[in-house]
N, C-alpha and C positions, 0 to 999 in steps of 0.2 A: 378421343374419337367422337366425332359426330355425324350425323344426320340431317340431313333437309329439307323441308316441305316448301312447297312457292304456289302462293295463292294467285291466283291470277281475278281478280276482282273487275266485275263490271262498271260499277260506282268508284269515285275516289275512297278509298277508304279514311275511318278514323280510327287510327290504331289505338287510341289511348282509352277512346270509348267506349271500345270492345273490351279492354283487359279492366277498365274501371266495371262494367255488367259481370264480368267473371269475376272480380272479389265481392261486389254484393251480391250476389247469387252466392258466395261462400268457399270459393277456390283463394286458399292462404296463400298467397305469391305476392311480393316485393317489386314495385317499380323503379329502376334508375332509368335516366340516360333518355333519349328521343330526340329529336330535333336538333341540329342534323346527325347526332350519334342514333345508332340503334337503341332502342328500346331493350332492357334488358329484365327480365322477370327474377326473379331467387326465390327459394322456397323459403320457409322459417328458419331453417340453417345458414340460412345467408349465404347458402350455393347458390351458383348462376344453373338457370333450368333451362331458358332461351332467350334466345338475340333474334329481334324483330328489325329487320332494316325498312328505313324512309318506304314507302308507296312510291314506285318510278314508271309514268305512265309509256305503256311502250304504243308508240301509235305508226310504227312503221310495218304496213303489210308484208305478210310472210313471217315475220321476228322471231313468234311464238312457236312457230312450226320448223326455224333452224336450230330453233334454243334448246327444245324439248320434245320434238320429233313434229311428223306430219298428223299423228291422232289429237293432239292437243290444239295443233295451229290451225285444226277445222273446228275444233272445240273453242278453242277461246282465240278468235280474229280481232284483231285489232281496232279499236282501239281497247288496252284493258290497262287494269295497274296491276303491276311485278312487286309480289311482296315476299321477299324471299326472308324465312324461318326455320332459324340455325337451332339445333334441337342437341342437347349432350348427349350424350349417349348414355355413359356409363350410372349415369342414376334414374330410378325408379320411376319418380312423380314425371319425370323433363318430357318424355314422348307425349303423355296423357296431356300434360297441359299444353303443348305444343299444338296438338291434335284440336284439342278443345277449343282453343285462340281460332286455329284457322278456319274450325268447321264455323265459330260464331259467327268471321269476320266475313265469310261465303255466305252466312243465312242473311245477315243483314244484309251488303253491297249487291249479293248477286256472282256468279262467278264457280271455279272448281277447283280443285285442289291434286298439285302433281307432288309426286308420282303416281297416286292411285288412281286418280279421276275422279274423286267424287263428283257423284253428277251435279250436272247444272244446276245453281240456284235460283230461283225469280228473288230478286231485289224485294227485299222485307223491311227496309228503313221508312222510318214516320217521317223524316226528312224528305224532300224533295231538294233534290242538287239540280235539277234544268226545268227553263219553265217551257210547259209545252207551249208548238207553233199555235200563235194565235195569241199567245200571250195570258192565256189564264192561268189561273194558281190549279195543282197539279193536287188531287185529294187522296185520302186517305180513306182504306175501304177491306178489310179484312184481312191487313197485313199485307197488301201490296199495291204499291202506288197506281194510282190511275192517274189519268188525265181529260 
């Protein structure tokens, strides 16, 4: 049995990014598999905890709001990326890291988390993915991009 979280992310996401910052920060989980397999974490027992599938940018108005009702599809409009996060159920650590993964992968990109909603995040990445109109480089200033 399992469970499912689906981020809905402002920013392209980098899944591998986020789970390499959760092992040096100290969460013991195992990477297989990504591109174009899902991503797959294990704990130290070499149980699967979760399956992270590809970032699938959805940019067709309305999408979000047939996929996972009309609260969401006013919450996260298009265009966003679909990162849907298959979570085991039956063991202990798999929700907690699940959770963890998604809340990082919202603090960085920007973005909420269904079913619960975590609220909106403002995009927390040192990266800049677009350069603003005008064409200047886009700076960095208290943990949220300006431009």
């Amino acid at each position: 049995m399992s469970c499912d979280l689906v981020v809905l992310a402002r920013r392209q996401p980098d899944v591998h990014a986020v789970i390499d910052g959760m092992v040096a920060l100290g969460e013991a989980v195992h990477i297989r598999g990504g591109d174009p397999k899902p991503t797959l974490l294990y704990d130290a027992d070499r149980r699967l905890l979760v399956s992270i599938e590809d970032p699938v940018l959805v940019s067709v108005p309305g999408e979000v709001g047939r996929l996972l009702g009309p609260e969401f599809g006013a919450r996260a409009p298009a265009p966003v990326w679909w990162v849907d996060v298959r979570v085991v159920a039956d063991l202990p650590d798999a929700q907690r890291v699940a959770r963890k993964f998604a809340e990082a992968l919202v603090h960085w990109v920007g973005g909420t988390i269904y079913p619960d909603g975590a609220p909106e995040a403002q995009v927390r990445s040192w990266k800049a993915t677009e350069q603003p109109a005008g064409g200047g480089a886009a700076s960095y200033s208290g943990g949220v991009i300006q431009s």
